[in-house]
C-alpha positions as a Markdown table, in Angstrom:
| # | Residue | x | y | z |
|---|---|---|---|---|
| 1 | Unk | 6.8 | 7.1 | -0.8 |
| 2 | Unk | 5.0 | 4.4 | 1.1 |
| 3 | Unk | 7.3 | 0.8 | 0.4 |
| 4 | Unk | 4.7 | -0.6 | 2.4 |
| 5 | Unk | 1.7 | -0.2 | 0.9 |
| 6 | Unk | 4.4 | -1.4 | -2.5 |
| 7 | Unk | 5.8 | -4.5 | -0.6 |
| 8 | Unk | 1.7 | -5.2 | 0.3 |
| 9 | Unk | 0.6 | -5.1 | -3.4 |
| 10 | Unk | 3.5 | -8.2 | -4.1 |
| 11 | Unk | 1.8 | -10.2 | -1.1 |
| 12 | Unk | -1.7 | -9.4 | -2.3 |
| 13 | Unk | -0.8 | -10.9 | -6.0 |
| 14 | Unk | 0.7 | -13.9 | -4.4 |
| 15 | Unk | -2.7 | -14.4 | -2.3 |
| 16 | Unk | -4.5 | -13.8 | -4.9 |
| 17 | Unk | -6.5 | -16.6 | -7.1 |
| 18 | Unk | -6.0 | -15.7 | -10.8 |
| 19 | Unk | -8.2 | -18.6 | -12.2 |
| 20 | Unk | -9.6 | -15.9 | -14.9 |
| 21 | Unk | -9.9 | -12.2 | -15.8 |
| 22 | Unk | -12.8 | -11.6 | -12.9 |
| 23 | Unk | -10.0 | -13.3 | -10.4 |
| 24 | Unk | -7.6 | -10.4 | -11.6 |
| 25 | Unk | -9.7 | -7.4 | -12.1 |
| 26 | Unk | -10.2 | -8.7 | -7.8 |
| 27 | Unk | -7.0 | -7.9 | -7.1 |
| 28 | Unk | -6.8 | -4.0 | -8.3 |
| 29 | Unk | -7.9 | -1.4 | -4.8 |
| 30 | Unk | -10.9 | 1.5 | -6.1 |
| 31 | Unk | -7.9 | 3.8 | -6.3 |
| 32 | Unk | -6.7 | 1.7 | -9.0 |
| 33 | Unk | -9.7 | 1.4 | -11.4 |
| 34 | Unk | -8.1 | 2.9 | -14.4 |
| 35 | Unk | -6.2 | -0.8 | -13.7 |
| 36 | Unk | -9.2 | -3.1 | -13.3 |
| 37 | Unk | -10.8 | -1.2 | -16.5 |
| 38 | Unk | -7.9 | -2.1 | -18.9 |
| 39 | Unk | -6.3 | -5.1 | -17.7 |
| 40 | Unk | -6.5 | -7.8 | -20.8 |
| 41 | Unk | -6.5 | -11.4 | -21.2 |
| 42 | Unk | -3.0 | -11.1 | -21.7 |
| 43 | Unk | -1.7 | -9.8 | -18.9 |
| 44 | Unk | -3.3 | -13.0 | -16.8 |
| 45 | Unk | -0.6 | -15.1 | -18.1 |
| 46 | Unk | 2.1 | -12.6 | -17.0 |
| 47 | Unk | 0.6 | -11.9 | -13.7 |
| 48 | Unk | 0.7 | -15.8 | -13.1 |
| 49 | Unk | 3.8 | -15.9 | -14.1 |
| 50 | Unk | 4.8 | -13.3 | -11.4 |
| 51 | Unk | 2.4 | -14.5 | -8.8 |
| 52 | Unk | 4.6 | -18.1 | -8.8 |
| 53 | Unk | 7.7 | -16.3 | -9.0 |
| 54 | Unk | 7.1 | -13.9 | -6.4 |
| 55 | Unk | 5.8 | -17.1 | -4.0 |
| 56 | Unk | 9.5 | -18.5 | -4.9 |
| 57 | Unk | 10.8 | -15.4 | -3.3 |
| 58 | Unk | 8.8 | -16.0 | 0.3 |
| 59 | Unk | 9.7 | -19.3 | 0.1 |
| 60 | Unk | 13.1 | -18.9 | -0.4 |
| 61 | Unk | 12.8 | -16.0 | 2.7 |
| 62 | Unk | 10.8 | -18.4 | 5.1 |
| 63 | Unk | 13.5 | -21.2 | 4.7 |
| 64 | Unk | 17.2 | -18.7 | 4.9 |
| 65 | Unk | 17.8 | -19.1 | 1.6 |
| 66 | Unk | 19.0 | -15.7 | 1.2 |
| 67 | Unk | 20.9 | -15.7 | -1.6 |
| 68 | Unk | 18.0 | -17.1 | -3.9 |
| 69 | Unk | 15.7 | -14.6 | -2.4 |
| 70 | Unk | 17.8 | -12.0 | -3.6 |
| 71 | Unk | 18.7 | -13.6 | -6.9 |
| 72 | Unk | 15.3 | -13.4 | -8.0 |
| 73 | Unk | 14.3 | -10.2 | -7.0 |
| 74 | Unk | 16.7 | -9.2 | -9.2 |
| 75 | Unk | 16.1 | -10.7 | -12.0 |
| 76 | Unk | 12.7 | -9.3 | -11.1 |
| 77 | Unk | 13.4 | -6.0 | -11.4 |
| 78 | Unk | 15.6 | -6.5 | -14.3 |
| 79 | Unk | 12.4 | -8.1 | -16.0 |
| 80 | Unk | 10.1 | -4.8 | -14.1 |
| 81 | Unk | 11.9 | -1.9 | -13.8 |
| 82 | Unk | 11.0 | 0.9 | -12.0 |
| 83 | Unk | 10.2 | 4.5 | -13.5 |
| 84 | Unk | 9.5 | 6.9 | -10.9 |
| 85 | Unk | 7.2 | 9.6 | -11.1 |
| 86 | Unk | 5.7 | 12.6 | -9.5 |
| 87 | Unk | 1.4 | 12.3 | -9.9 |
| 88 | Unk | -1.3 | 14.0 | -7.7 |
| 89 | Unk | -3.9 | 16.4 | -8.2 |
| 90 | Unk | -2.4 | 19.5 | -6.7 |
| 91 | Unk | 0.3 | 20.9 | -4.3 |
| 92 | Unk | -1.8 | 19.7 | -1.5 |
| 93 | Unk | -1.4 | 15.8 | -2.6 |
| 94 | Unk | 2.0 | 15.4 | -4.4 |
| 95 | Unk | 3.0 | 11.7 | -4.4 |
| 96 | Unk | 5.7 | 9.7 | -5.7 |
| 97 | Unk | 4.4 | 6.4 | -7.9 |
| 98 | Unk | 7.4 | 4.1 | -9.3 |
| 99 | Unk | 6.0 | 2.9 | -12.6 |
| 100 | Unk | 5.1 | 6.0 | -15.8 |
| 101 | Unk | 1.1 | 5.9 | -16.3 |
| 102 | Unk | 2.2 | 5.2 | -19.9 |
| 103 | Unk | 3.2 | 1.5 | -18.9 |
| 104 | Unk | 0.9 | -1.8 | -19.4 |
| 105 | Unk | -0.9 | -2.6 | -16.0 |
| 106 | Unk | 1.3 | -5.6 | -15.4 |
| 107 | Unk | 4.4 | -3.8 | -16.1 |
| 108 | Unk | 3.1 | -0.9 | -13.7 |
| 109 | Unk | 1.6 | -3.2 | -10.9 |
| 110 | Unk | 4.7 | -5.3 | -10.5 |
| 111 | Unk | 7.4 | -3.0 | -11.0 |
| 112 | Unk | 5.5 | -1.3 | -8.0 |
| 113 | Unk | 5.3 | -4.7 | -5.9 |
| 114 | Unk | 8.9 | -6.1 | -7.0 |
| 115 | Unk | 10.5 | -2.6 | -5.9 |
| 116 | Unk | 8.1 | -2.4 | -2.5 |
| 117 | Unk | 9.4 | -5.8 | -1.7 |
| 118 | Unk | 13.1 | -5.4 | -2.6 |
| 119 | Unk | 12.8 | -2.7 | -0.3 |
| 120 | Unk | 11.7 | -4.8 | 2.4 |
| 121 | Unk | 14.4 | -7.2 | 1.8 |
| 122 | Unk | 16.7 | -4.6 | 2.0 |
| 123 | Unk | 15.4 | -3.3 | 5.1 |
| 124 | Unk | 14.1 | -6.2 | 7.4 |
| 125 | Unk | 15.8 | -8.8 | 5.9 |
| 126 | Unk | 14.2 | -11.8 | 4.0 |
| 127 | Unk | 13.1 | -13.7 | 6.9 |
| 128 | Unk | 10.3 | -11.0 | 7.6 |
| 129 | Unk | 8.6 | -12.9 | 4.4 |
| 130 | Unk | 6.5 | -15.1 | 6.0 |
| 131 | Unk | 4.5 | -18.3 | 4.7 |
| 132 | Unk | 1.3 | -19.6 | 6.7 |
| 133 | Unk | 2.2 | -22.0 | 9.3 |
| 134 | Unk | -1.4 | -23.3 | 8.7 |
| 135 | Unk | -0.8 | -26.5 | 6.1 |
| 136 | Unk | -4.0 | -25.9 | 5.0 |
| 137 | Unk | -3.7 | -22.1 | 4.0 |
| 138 | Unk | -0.4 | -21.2 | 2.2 |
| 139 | Unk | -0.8 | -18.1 | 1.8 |
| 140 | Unk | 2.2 | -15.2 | 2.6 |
| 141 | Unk | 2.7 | -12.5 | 4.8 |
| 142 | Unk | 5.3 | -9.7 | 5.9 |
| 143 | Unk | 6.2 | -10.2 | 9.5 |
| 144 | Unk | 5.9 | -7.0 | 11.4 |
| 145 | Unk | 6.3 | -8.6 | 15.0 |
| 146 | Unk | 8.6 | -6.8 | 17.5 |
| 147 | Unk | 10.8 | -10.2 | 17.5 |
| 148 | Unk | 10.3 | -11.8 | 13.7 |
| 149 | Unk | 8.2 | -14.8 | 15.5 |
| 150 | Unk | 4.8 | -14.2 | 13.4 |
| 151 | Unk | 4.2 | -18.0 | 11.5 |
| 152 | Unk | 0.6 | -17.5 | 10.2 |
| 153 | Unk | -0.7 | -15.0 | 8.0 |
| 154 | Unk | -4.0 | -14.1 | 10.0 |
| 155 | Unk | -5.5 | -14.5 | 13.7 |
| 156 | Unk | -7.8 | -17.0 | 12.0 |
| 157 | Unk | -5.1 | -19.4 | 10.8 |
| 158 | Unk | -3.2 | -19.2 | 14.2 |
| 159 | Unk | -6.8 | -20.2 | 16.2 |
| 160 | Unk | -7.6 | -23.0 | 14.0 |
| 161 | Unk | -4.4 | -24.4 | 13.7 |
| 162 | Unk | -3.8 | -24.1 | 17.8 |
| 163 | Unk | -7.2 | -25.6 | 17.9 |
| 164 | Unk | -6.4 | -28.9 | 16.0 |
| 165 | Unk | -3.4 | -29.3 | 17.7 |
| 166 | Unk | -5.3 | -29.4 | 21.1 |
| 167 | Unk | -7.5 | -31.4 | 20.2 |
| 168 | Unk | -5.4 | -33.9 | 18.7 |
| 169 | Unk | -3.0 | -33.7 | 21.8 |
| 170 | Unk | -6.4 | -34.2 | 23.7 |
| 171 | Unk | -7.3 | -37.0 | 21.9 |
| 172 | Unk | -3.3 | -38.8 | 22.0 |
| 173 | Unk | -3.8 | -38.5 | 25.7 |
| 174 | Unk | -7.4 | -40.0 | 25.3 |
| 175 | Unk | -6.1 | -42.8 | 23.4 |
| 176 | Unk | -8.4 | -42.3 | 21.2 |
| 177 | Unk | -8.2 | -42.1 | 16.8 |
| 178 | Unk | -6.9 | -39.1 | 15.2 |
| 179 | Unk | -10.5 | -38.1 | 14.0 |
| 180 | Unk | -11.3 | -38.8 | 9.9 |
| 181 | Unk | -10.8 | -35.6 | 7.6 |
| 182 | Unk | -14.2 | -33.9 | 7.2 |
| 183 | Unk | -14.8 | -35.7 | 3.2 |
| 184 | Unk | -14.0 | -38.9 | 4.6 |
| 185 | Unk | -16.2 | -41.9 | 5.0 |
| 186 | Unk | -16.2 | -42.2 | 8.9 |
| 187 | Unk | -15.6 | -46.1 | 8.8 |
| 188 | Unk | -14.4 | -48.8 | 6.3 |
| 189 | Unk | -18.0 | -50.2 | 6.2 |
| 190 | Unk | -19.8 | -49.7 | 3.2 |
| 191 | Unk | -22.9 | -46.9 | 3.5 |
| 192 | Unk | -26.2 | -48.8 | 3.8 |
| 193 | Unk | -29.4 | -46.5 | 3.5 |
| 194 | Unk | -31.5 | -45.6 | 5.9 |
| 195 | Unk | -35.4 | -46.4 | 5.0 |
C-alpha cells in the first residue's frame, strides 16, 4: 500500500481551488474517473469542509503544535473511516485501496487522504507538513528533505521569493524605496493623459 501517493491526495485537496463543481471534478487523477463522473454538488460542501480542516492540520504541523495536529486527524478519521480492501484486475496487479467502492466519492477520497496522512504523522512526525514560505503562495507540502529544512512548496516559490529578497536588500543598501506592488499607482500624483 502506497501511504504516499494517500498522504499526496490530502495535500492535493488542500491545494486545490474548489470555487465550483469544474474546480473539483480538477482534482480527481485519470485513474480516478469513475470519481470525477459521479462527484455531486453535494459533495463540494463537504470537500470544503475537509480542504480547511485538513489546512488546520499543516498549520498546526508547521508551527509544533503537535497535539492539535493529532487531535484533528483524529477526529478526522473518526468522521472518515477507513475500509480496506483488496481491488485489481488480476493476480498480476493486486492492490490494497482503504475506502469500499460502495462509499460516496468524498467519503472514499478522504478516508484515503486522512489515513495517508495520519500515516505520515505517525511516521515523520508532524513537522514534515510543510506550509509555503512564499507569503504570496500558501499552499502545503510534505517535506521529504534529508534534514526537515524544505520551507516552500516548489522550486518556483523558493526563486522568486529569494529573488525579492535580493532585490530588496539591494535596494536597502541603495537607499533607495521599497519598489510599489505591481497594481499600485507608482506615485501619489494624480494620472494625467497623455494626448
Amino acid at each position: 500500500m502506497n501511504f504516499d501517493a494517500y498522504a499526496r491526495t490530502g495535500v492535493d485537496l488542500v491545494n486545490a481551488r474548489l470555487d465550483d463543481l469544474d474546480d473539483l471534478r480538477a482534482l480527481f487523477p485519470e485513474d480516478n474517473a469513475w470519481m470525477r463522473d459521479e462527484v455531486a454538488e453535494r459533495d463540494l460542501a463537504t470537500f470544503r469542509r475537509a480542504q480547511k480542516r485538513l489546512r488546520d492540520v499543516f498549520e498546526y504541523g508547521t508551527s509544533g503544535r503537535d497535539a492539535q495536529a493529532v487531535a484533528e486527524l483524529n477526529t478526522l478519521l473518526e468522521a472518515y473511516p477507513v475500509q480496506p480492501r483488496i481491488s485489481g484486475h488480476d493476480s498480476s496487479d493486486w492492490h490494497m485501496h482503504v475506502t469500499s467502492r460502495g462509499a460516496s466519492v468524498s467519503a472514499e477520497y478522504l478516508a484515503g487522504a486522512v489515513w495517508g496522512l495520519s500515516v505520515w504523522l505517525c511516521e515523520y512526525g508532524s513537522a514534515r507538513f510543510g506550509v509555503c514560505a512564499d507569503e504570496r503562495c500558501g499552499n502545503v507540502y510534505l517535506d521529504t528533505s534529508s534534514n526537515c529544512c524544505r520551507r516552500f512548496c516548489s522550486e518556483r516559490c523558493a526563486t522568486r521569493s529569494h529573488v525579492a529578497a535580493h532585490r530588496a536588500r539591494k535596494r536597502a543598501a541603495n537607499g533607495e524605496r521599497p519598489a510599489a506592488p505591481a497594481d499600485a499607482p507608482l506615485s501619489d500624483a494624480p494620472l494625467t493623459p497623455v494626448s
